[in-house]
N, C-alpha and C positions, 0 to 999 in steps of 0.2 A: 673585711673578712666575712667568710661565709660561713655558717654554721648549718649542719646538720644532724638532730636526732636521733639515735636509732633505741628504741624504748621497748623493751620486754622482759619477762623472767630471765634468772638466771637459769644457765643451757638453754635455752631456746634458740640458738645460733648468732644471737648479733654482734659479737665479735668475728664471725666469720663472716657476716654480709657488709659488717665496719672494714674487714684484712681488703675486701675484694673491691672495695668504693675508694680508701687510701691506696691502693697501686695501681687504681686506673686517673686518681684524680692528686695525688700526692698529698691530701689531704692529713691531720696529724687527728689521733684520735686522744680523746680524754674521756679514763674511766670513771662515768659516774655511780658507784657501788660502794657501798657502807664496808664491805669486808675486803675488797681488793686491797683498800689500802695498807691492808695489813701485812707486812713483811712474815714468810712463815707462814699464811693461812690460804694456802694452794690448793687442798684439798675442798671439795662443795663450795667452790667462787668459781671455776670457771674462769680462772684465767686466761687471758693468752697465752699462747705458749713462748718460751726465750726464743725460739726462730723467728715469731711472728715479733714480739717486741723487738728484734734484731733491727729487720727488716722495712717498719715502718715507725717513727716515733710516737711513740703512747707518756701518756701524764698522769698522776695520781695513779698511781700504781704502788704499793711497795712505801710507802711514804712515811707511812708510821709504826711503832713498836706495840705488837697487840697485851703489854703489859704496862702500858702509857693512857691514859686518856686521850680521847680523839674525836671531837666532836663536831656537828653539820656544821658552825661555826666557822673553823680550822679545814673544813674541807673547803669551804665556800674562799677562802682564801688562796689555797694552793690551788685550787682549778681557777681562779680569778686570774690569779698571775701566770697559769701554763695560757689562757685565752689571749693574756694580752704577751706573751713571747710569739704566740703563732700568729698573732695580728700584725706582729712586727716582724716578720720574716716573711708576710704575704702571702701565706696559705689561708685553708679553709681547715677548722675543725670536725672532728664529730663527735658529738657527746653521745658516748655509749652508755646506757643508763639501763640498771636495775633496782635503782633505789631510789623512788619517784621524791620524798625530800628532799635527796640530795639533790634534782635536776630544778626543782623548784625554787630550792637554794639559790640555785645558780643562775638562772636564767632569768627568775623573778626577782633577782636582788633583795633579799629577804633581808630586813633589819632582822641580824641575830645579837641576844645578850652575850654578853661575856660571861665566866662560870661565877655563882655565886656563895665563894665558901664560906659563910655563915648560916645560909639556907644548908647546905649538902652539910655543914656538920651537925645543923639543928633534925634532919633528917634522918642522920643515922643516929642519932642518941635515939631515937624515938624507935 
């Protein structure tokens, strides 16, 4: 499988130079972005739009409930597993990234902890 990055602010167009790489190359795209994932948080993410998700398959989109905890952890997971379905159907990826952890996550296979609720509850007493 091949992979390719496409890495800048949000609105700066890399979903649109990702839409125009996956319909010349069939490539599947995965969003690497801290807020995309969040079902309901359409407004300043920059999402795709439903035509464009129609049209080409996108991952980590939409994945979590922004009243849930959701941590680079839990992303690193769900984009793990969308990597190795596109691997296994013989395409190429592209990681759309605005959220430079998350891509380092992913790409550098980050040992992440698990969450620690005795620390987070010794934190908020305090």
């Amino acid at each position: 499988m091949r992979e390719v990055a496409i890495v800048a602010p949000t609105a700066s167009g890399k979903s649109d130079v990702a839409m125009a790489v996956a319909r010349e190359t069939g490539a599947h795209i995965i969003a690497v972005d801290a807020m995309q994932v969040y079902r309901g948080m359409d407004i300043g993410t920059a999402k795709p739009t439903t035509a464009d998700r129609a049209a080409v398959p996108h991952h980590c989109i939409d994945i979590a409930d922004p009243s849930e905890r959701f941590s680079v952890a839990e992303f690193q997971r769900h984009a793990s597993a969308a990597r190795a379905e596109i691997a296994a159907a013989g395409k190429s990826a592209l990681l759309v990234a605005g959220t430079g952890l998350y891509l380092t996550a992913l790409i550098d296979d980050l040992s992440l902890p698990g969450e620690w609720p005795a620390v987070r509850d010794e934190l908020q007493r305090e």
